[in-house]
C-alpha positions in Angstrom: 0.0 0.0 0.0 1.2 3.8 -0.7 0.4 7.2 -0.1 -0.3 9.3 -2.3 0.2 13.0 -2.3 2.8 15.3 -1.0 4.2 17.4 1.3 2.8 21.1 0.7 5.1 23.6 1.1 3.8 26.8 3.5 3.1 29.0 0.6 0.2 26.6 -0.5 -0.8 25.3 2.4 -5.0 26.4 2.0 -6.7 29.1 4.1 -10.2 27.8 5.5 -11.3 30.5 7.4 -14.3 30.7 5.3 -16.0 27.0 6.1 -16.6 26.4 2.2 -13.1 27.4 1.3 -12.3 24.1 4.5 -14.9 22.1 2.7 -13.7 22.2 -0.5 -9.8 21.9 0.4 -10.9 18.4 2.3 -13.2 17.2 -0.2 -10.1 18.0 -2.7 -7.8 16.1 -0.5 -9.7 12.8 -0.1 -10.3 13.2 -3.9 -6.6 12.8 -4.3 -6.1 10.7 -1.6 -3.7 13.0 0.5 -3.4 13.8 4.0 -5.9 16.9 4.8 -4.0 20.3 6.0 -4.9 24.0 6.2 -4.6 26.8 8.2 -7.9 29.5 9.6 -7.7 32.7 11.2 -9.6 32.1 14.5 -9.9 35.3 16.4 -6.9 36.8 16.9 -4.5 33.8 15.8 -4.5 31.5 13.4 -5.1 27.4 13.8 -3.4 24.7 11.9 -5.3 21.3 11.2 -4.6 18.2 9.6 -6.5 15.2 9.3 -5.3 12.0 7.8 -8.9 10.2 7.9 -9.1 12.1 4.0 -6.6 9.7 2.5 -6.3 5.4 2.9 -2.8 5.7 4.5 -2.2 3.5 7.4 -2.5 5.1 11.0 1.4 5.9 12.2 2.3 4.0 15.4 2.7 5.5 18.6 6.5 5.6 18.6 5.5 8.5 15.7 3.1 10.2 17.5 5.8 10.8 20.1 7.7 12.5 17.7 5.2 14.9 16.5 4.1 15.4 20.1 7.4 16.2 21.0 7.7 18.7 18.3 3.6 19.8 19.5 5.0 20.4 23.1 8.2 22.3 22.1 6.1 24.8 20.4 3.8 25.2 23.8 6.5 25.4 25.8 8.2 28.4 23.7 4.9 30.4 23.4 4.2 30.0 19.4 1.0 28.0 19.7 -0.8 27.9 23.4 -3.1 24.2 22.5 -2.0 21.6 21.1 -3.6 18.3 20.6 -1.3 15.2 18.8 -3.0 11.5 17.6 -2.4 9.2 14.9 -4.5 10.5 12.7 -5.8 14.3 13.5 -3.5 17.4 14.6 -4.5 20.5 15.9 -2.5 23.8 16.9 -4.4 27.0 17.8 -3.4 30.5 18.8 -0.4 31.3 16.4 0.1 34.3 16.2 1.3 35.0 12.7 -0.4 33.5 9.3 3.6 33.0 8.1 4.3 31.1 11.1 1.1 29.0 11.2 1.8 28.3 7.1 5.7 27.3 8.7 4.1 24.4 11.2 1.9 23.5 8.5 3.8 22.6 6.4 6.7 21.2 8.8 3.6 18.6 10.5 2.2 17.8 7.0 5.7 16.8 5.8 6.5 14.9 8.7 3.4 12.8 9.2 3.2 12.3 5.5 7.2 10.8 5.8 6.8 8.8 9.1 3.8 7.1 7.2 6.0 6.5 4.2 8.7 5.4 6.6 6.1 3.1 8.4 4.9 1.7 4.7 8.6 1.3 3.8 9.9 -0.4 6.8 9.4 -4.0 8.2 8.0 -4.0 11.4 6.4 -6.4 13.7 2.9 -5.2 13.6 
C-alpha cells in the first residue's frame, strides 16, 4: 500500500477561514487521496489542522506520535501556539500568532506525518 500526495510547502498550504473554502480543500484532498491540511484565522491567531482520515494511509504508530508530540509540546513550551492536541491521525495547533508562522508548522507537520507514514509503509515491522 502507498500514499499518495505530497508534502505542501507553506506557501500553499489552503486558508479555511471561510468554512466552504475548508470544505472544498478536504473534499479536494480525499479526492486525491492526500493527507488533509490548512490553516484558519480564529480570532486573533491562526489554527493549523490536519486530518489523515481524507486519505487510505495506514494510522502511524505511537512511537510516531511521540515524535510529532514532542515537536507539538516544544512549540507550547516556547509560546508559538498555546493548544495543542497530537494523535495518529488528526492534529491541531491553535493561537499562532502569525499567518507565516502557522503556514511554517503547516507545512513542517504535514511533511512529517506524510514521511513517518512513508517510513512506516517502507519499513518491516512487527505489527
Amino acid at each position: 500500500m502507498s500514499t499518495v500526495g505530497m508534502p505542501l510547502p507553506a506557501a500553499l498550504i489552503p486558508d479555511c477561514t471561510e468554512p466552504k473554502a475548508h470544505h472544498a480543500a478536504y473534499r479536494s484532498a480525499k479526492t486525491n487521496d492526500a493527507i488533509f491540511v490548512c490553516i484558519a484565522r480564529q480570532g486573533r491567531g491562526w489554527m493549523v489542522e490536519l486530518d489523515a482520515f481524507s486519505s487510505s494511509g495506514p494510522t502511524i504508530p505511537d512511537q510516531a506520535v511521540a515524535v510529532l508530540q514532542s515537536a507539538a509540546e516544544a512549540l507550547v513550551v516556547a509560546g508559538t501556539v498555546t493548544q495543542a492536541s497530537i494523535a495518529p491521525d488528526y492534529i491541531s495547533m491553535r493561537a499562532i500568532e502569525k499567518e507565516a508562522k502557522a503556514r511554517e508548522i503547516a507545512a513542517a507537520f504535514h511533511a512529517a506525518l506524510h514521511g513517518l507514514r512513508q517510513l512506516f509503509i517502507a519499513v518491516p515491522s512487527q505489527r
